[in-house]
KEZA-398608 format. One line per 10 residues: their letters; for each residue x, y, z of C-alpha. Coordinates in nm, 4 decimals, padded with zeros to 6 digits, always signed. Each point is the difference from the previous one (the first is absolute). Example, Ala and Ser with C-alpha at 12.3 -4.5 7.8 and 13.67 -1.06 7.14 Angstrom:
BEGIN
as) +01.2300:-00.4500:+00.7800  +00.1370:+00.3440:-00.0660
This chain:
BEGIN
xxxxxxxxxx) -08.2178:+04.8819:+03.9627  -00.3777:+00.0010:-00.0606  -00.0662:-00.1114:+00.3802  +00.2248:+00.2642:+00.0991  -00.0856:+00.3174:-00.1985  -00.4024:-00.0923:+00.1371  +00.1450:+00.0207:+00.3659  +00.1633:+00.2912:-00.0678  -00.2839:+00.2152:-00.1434  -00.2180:-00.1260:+00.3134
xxxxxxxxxx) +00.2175:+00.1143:+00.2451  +00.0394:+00.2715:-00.2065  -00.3657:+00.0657:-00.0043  -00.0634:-00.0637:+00.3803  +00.3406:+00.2345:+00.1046  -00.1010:+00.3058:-00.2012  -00.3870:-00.0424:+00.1557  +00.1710:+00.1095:+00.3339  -00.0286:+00.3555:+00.1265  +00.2316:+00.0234:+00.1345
xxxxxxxxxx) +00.2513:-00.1610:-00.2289  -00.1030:+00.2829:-00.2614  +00.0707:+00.2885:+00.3216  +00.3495:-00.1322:+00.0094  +00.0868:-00.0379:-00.3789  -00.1527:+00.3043:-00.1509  -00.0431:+00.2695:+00.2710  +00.2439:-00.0424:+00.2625  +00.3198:+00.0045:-00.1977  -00.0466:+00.3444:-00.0772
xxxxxxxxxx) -00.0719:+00.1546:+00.3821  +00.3552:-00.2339:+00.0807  +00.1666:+00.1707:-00.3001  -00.1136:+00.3618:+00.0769  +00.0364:-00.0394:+00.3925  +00.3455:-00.1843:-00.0166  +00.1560:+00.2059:-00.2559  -00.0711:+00.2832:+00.1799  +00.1303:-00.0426:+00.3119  +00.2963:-00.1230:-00.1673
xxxxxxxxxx) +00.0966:+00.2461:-00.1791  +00.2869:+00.1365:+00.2087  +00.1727:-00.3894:+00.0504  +00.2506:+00.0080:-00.2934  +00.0022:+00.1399:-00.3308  +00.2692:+00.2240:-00.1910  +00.2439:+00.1918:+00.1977  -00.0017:+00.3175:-00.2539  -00.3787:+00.0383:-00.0066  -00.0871:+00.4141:+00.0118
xxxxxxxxxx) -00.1740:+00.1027:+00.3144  -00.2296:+00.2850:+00.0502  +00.1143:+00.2109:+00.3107  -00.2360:+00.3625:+00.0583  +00.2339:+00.2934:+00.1932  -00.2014:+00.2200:+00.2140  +00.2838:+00.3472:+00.1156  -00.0675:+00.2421:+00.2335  +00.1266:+00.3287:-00.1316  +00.2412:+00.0224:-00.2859
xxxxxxxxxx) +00.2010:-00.3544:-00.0419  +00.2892:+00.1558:-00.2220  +00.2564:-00.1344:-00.2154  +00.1024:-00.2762:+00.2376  -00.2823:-00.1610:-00.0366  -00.0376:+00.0310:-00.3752  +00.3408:-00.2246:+00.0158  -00.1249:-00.1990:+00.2653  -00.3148:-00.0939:-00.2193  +00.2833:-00.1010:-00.2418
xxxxxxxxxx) +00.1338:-00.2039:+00.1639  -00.3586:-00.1527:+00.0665  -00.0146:-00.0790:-00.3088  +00.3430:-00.1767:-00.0957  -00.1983:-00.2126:+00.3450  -00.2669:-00.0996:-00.2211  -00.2117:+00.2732:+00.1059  -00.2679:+00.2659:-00.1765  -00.0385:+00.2558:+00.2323  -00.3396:+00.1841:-00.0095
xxxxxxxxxx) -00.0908:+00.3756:+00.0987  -00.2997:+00.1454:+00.0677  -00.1363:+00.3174:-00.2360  -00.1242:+00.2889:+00.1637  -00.3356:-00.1693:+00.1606  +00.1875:-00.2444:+00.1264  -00.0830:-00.2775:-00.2186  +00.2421:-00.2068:-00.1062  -00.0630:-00.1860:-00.4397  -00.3056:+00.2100:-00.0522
xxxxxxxxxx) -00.2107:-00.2173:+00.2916  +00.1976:-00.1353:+00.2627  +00.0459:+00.1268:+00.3975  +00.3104:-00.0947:+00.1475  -00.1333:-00.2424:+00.2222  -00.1227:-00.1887:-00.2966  +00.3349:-00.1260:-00.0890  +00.2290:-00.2670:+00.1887  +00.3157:+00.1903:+00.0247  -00.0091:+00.2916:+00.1391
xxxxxxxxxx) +00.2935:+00.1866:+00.1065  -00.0286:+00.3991:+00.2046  +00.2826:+00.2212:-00.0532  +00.0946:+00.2137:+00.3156  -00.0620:+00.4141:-00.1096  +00.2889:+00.1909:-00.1480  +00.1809:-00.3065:-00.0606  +00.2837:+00.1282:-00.2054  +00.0339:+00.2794:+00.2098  -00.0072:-00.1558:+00.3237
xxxxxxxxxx) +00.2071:-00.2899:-00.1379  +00.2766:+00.2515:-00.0961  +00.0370:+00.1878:+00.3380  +00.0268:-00.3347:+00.1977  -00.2954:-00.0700:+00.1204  -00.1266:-00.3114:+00.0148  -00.2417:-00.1648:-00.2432  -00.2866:-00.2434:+00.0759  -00.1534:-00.1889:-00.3374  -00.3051:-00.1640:+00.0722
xxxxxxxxxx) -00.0867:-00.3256:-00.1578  -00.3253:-00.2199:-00.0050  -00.1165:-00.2605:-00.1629  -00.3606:-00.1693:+00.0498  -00.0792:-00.3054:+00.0052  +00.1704:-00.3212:+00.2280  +00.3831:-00.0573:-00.0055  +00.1443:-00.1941:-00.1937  +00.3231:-00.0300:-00.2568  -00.1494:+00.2552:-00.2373
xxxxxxxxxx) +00.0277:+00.2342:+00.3303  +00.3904:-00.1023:+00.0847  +00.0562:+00.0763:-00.4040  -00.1448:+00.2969:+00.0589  +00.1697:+00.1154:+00.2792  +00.3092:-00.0841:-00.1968  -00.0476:+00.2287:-00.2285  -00.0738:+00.2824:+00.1628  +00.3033:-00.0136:+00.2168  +00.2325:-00.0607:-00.3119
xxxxxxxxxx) -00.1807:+00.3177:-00.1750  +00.0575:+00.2169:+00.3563  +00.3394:-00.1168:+00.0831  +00.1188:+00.0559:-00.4033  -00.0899:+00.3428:+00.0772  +00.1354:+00.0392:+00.2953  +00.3170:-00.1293:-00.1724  -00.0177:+00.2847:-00.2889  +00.0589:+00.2347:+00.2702  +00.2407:-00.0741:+00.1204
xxxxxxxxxx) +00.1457:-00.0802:-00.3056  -00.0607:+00.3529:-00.1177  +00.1614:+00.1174:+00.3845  +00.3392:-00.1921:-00.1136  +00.0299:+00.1859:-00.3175  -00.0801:+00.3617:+00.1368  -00.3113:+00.0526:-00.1991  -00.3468:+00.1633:+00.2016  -00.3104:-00.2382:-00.1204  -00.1869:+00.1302:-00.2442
xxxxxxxxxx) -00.2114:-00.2249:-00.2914  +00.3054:+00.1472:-00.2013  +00.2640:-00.1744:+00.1852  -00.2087:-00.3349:+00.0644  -00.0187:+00.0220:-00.4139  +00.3819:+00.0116:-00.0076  +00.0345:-00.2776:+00.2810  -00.1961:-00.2196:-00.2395  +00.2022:+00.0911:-00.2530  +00.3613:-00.1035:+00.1085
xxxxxxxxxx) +00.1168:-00.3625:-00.0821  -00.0043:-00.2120:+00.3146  +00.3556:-00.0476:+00.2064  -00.1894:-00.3441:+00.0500  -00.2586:-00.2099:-00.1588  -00.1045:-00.3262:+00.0461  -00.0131:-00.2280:-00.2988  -00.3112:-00.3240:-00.0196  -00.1423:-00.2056:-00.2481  -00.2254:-00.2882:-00.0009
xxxxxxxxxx) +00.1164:-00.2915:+00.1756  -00.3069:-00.1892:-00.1577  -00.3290:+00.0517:-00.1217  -00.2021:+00.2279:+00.2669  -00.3388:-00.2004:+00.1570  -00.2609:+00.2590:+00.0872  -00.1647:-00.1710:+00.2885  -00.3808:-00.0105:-00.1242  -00.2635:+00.1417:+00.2004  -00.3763:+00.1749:+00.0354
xxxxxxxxxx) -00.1921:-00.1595:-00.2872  +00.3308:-00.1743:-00.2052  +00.0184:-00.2408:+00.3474  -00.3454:+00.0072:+00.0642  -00.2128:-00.1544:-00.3114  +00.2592:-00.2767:-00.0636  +00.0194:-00.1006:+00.3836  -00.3257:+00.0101:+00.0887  -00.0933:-00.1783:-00.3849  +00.2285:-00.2924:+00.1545
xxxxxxxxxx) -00.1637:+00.0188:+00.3536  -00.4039:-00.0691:-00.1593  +00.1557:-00.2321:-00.1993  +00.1045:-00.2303:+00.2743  -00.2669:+00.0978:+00.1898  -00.2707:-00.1271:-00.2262  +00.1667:-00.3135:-00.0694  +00.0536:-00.0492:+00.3966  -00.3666:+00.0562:+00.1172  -00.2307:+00.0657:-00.2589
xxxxxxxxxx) +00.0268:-00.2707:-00.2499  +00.1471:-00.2163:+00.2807  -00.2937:+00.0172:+00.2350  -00.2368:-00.1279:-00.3125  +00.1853:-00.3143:+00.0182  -00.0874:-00.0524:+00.3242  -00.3826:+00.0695:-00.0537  -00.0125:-00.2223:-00.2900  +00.1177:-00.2982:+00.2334  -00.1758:+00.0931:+00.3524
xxxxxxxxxx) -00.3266:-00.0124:-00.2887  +00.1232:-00.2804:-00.1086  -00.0016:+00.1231:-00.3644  +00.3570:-00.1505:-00.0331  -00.1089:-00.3649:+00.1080  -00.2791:+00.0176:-00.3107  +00.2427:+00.0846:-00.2341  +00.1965:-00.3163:+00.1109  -00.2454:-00.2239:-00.0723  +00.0133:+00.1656:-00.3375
xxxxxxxxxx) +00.1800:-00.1253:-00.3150  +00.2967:+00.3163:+00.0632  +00.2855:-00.1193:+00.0545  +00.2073:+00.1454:+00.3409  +00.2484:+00.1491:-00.2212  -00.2863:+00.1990:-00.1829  -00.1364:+00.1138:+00.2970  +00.3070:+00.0791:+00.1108  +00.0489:+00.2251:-00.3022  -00.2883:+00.1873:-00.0594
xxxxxxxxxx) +00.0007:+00.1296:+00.3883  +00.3422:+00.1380:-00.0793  -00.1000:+00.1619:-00.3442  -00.3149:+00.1736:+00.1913  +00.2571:+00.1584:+00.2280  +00.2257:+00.0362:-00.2387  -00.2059:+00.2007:-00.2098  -00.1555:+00.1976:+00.3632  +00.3584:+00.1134:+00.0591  +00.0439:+00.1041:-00.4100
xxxxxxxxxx) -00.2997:+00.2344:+00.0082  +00.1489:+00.1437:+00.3556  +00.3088:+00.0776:-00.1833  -00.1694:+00.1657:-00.2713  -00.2639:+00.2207:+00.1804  +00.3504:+00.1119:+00.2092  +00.1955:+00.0808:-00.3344  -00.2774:+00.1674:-00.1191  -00.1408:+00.2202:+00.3032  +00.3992:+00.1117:+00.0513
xxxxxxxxxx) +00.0196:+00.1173:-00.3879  -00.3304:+00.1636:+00.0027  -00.0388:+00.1483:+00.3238  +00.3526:+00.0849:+00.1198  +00.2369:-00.0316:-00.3302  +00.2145:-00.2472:+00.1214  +00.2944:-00.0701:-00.2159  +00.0587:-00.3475:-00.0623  +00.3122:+00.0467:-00.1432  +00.2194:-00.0834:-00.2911
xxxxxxxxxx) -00.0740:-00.3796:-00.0036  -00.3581:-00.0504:+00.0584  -00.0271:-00.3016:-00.1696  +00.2251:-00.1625:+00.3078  -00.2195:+00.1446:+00.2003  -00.2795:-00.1438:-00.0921  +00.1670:-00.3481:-00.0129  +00.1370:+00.0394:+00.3936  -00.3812:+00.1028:+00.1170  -00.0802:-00.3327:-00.1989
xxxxxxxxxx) +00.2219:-00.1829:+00.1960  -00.0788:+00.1382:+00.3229  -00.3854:-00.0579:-00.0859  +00.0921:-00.3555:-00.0742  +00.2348:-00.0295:+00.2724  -00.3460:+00.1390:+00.2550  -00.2231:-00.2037:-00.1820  +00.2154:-00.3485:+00.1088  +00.0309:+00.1678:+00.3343  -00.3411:+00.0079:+00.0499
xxxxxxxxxx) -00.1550:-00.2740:-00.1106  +00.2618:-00.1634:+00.2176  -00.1390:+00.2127:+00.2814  -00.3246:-00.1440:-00.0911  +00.0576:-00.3617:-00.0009  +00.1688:+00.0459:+00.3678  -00.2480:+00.1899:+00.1164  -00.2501:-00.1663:+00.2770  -00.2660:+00.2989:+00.0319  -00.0772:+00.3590:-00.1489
xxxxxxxxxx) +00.1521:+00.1828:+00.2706  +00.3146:-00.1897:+00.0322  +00.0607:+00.1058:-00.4113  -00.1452:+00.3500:+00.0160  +00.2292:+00.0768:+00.3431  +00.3218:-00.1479:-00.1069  -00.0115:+00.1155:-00.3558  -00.0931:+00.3534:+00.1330  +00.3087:-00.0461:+00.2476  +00.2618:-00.1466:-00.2219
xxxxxxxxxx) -00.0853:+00.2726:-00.2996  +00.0611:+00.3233:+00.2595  +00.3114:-00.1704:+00.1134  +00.1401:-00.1045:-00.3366  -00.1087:+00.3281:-00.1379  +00.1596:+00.2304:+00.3020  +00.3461:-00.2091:+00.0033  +00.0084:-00.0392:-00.4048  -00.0268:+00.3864:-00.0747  -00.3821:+00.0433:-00.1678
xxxxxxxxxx) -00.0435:+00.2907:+00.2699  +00.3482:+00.1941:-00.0046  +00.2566:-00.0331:-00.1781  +00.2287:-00.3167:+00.1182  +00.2755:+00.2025:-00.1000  +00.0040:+00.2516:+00.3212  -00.0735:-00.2557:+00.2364  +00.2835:-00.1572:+00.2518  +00.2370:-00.2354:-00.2047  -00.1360:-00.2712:+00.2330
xxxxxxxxxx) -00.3725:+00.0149:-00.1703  +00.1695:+00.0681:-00.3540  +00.1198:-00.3322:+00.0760  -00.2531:-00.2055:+00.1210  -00.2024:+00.1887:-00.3092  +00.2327:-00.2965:-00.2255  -00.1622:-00.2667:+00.1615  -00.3976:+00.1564:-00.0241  -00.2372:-00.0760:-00.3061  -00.0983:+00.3165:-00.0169
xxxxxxxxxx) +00.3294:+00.1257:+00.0490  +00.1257:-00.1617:-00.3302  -00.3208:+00.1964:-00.1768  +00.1330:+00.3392:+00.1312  +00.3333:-00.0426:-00.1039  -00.0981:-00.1011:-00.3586  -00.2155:+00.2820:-00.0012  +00.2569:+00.2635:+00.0963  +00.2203:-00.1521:-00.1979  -00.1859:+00.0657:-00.3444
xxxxxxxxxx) -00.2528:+00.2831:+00.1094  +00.2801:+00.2473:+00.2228  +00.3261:-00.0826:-00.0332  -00.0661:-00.1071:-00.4088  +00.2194:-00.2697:+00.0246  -00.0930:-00.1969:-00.3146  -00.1997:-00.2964:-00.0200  +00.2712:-00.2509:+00.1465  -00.0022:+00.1905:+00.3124  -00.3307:-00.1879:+00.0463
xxxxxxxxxx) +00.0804:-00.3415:-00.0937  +00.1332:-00.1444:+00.3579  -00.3210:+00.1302:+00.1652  -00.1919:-00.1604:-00.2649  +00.1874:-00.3348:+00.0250  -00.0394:-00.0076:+00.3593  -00.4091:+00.0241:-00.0299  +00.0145:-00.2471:-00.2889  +00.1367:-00.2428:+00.2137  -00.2043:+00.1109:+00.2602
xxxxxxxxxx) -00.3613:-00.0874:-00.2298  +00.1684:-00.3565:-00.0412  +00.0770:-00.0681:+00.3615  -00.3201:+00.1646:+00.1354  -00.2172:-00.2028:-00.2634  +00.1491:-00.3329:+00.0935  -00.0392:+00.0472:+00.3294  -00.3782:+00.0958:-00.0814  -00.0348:-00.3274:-00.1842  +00.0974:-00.1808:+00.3181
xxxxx) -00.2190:+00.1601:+00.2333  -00.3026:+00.0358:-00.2042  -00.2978:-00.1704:+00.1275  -00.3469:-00.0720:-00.0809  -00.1251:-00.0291:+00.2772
């Protein structure tokens, strides 16, 4: 253990020396969490979250669309109106917001006599589900009133925010009856999906080209073939490389945890202490993986461009840069089978859906088993020289 715990503070020593090794670990992380989380903000997330939507009318709107605004808002909606400058909350132009819907001039009245109607609706930025939600909505909220109408047309009664009062009054003819058929899973996105998939993805990437490539070095040098003719046994050796990565992928981990709390108040959820343990794993489970990568390994560039490869691959098909969960079923699938696949699904498990600790456990198992397999298979290959 002596023999070992030496290697390991050497490597230790000679890894953190590295430029860029300290670029990766301590500044990087937080440009991927910012830049990520951002543009996946609109991928998932609660169904019931409150959007801001400005109006802009031409002329006086009426009372048809002081019930169409409430029916906005049973649609998840707070609608927004300018004051007399113009200026919508105090600072705001209506361009400045994302949802911005025009309503036609003399709406109510031109509504009433029969003419037609045209709402105008635009959203900025690219398409995506957020914009078919939205879309949703809005034709839910339109057609409802549309519906009141002619509700009001059946019973006799003129429209007037009187009579919409007493339509909302009177008990329903029909009503549809739900409750939970389980435990509802808000799909995480934006920062929630972000810090804990791209934590997973530097993870494996250190351990697949940074500590890997040092390997490498230290036998091309021939550093590796002096330590053989040393009294160390293999087995030592052996160890002390993994505890240097080991303990590479452990302070990854924690400048990750640590940037996401400070900087962007991630939640970690209920059961952090599970947490913690599965990012163990997973840095133990990267650690074996690379110093296996290391003892294969013929030259620099072979490590550096494989590793590089196999951690954009693993971490695009395993979920660390959208949520797996709104993916085709085929790639939810093949997720089962990835490494880093098993890391996001532990993490969702405990951080988003709060599933309790034993949610974590097969994830866990599987990169427990995956430490033994990958370290006897390092053992094997290892070479001096």
């Amino acid at each position: 253990m002596k023999h070992s715990l030496f290697i390991a503070r050497m490597d230790l020593r000679q890894m953190l020396r590295e430029k860029e090794t300290l670029l990766w670990m301590f500044v990087m992380p937080m440009v991927f969490f910012y830049f990520i989380g951002t543009i996946t903000s609109g991928a998932g997330g609660s169904s019931d979250q409150v959007e801001n939507i400005a109006v802009q009318a031409d002329g006086e709107a009426g009372f048809l669309f002081d019930h169409l605004s409430k029916r906005l808002a049973e649609n998840d909606y707070k609608v927004h109106l300018p004051d007399e400058n113009g200026v919508y909350m105090e600072k705001y132009q209506f361009e400045d917001f994302r949802r911005q819907l025009s309503i036609p001039t003399n709406f109510t009245e031109n509504t009433l006599f029969g003419e037609q109607a045209i709402l105008e609706f635009r959203r900025t930025g690219d398409a995506d589900l957020a914009t078919d939600f939205d879309q949703f909505r809005l034709t839910r909220a339109v057609y409802t009133l549309l519906a009141d109408l002619v509700a009001l047309g059946a019973m006799g009664k003129a429209p007037s925010p009187e009579a919409f009062a007493e339509l909302d009054a009177m008990p329903r003819t029909l009503e549809i009856a739900s409750r939970p058929a389980g435990k509802r899973l808000d799909i995480p996105s934006g920062y929630d999906q972000a810090i804990p998939g791209i934590l997973v993805m530097f993870v494996l990437m250190q351990g697949l080209t940074g500590t890997a490539v040092l390997l490498i070095i230290e036998r091309r040098q021939g550093l590796l073939r002096r330590l053989a003719s040393t009294p160390m046994s293999r087995t030592s050796v052996l160890m002390g490389k993994w505890m240097s990565r080991m303990v590479m992928a452990m302070v990854q981990v924690a400048v990750g945890m640590i940037y996401g709390t400070l900087f962007f108040s991630m939640n970690w959820g209920p059961d952090l202490p599970m947490v913690v343990l599965l990012l163990l794993a997973w840095a133990g489970f990267c650690a074996s993986l690379g110093l296996l990568a290391g003892c294969i390994g013929r030259t620099e560039g072979q490590v550096i461009g494989l590793g590089v490869l196999g951690t954009m691959v693993m971490a695009a098909l395993g979920g660390c840069w959208w949520p797996i969960e709104i993916t085709p079923a085929w790639m939810q699938s093949l997720a089962g089978f990835l490494p880093a696949g098993w890391a996001m699904n532990g993490m969702h498990q405990l951080i988003s859906f709060q599933n309790g600790p034993t949610s974590a456990m097969t994830p866990m198992i599987y990169m427990v088993i995956g430490i033994v397999v990958l370290c006897w298979a390092a053992s094997k290959r290892f070479r001096f020289i």
